[in-house]
N, C-alpha and C positions, 0 to 999 in steps of 0.2 A: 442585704442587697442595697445599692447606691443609686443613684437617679445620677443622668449625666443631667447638665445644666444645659435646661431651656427645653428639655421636649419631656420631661416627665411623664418618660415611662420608664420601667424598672431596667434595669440591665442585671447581669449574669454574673459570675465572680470570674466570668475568659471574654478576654478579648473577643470579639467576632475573626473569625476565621476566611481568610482573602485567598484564594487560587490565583494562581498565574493565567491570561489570557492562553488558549490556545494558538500556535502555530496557523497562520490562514491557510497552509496548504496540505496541516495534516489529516482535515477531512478530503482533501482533492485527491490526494493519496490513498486513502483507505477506499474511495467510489471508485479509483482510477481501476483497482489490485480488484474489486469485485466483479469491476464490468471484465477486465481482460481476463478475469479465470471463467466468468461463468457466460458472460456476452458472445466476446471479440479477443481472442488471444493477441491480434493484433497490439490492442492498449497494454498488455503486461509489461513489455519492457520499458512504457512512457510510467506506468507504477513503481517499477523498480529505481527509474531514475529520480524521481522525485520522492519517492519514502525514502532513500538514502540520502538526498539533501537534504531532506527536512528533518529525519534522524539529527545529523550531522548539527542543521543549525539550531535544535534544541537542546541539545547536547553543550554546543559553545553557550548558548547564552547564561549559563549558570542558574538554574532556573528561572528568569521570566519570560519564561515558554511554555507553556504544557500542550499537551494534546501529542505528547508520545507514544504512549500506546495506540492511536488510533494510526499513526505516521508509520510505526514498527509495526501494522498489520498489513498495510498499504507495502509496504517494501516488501514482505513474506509472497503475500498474495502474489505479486509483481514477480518476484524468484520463481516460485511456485509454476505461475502463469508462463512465463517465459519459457522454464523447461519442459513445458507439456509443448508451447509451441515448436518449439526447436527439435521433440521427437514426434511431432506429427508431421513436421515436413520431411524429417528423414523417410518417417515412413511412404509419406507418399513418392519422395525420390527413388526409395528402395522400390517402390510398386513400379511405377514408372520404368526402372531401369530394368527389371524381372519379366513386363510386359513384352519391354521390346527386345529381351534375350529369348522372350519365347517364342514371340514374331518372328526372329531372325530365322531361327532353329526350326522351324515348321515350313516356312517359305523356302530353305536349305534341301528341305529332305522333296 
């Protein structure tokens, strides 16, 4: 083992090991994709927008970005969230529109 010079303590026969900083938005993305699936479906499509920029800018930076997987759970969530909202408003159009076929058809006879 070697001492580096001046703090003598031992070091290791590897380098110390450095990670890229995380992306800042790929936690906002991952809370954005939790709150809109299990909150507020409202926020899923604000998840899906932002997990796929921030995908996108981790992706270009050749990595000195990480925190993509937490960015690609945030974007899923967000997909996810978004098509639940999109067939619960159907459904309630569909109720709505059923309501007032039945309304009609009763007041009819």
């Amino acid at each position: 083992m070697t001492n580096s010079p001046g703090d003598g303590q031992p070091q290791g026969p590897y380098p110390p090991i450095s990670y890229a900083p995380d992306h800042p938005k790929a936690t906002t993305s991952l809370v954005l994709g939790i709150v809109g699936l299990v909150v507020c479906g409202l926020v899923a499509p604000f998840a899906w927008k932002v997990g796929r920029d921030t995908v996108r800018d981790i992706d270009a930076s050749q990595g000195r970005l990480g925190g993509r997987g937490s960015a690609q759970a945030g974007y899923i969530l967000g997909v996810v969230g978004t098509v639940l909202l999109a067939l619960g408003l159907l459904a309630v159009v569909l109720l709505v529109l059923g309501l007032g076929v039945i309304g009609m058809s009763a007041s009819s006879s």
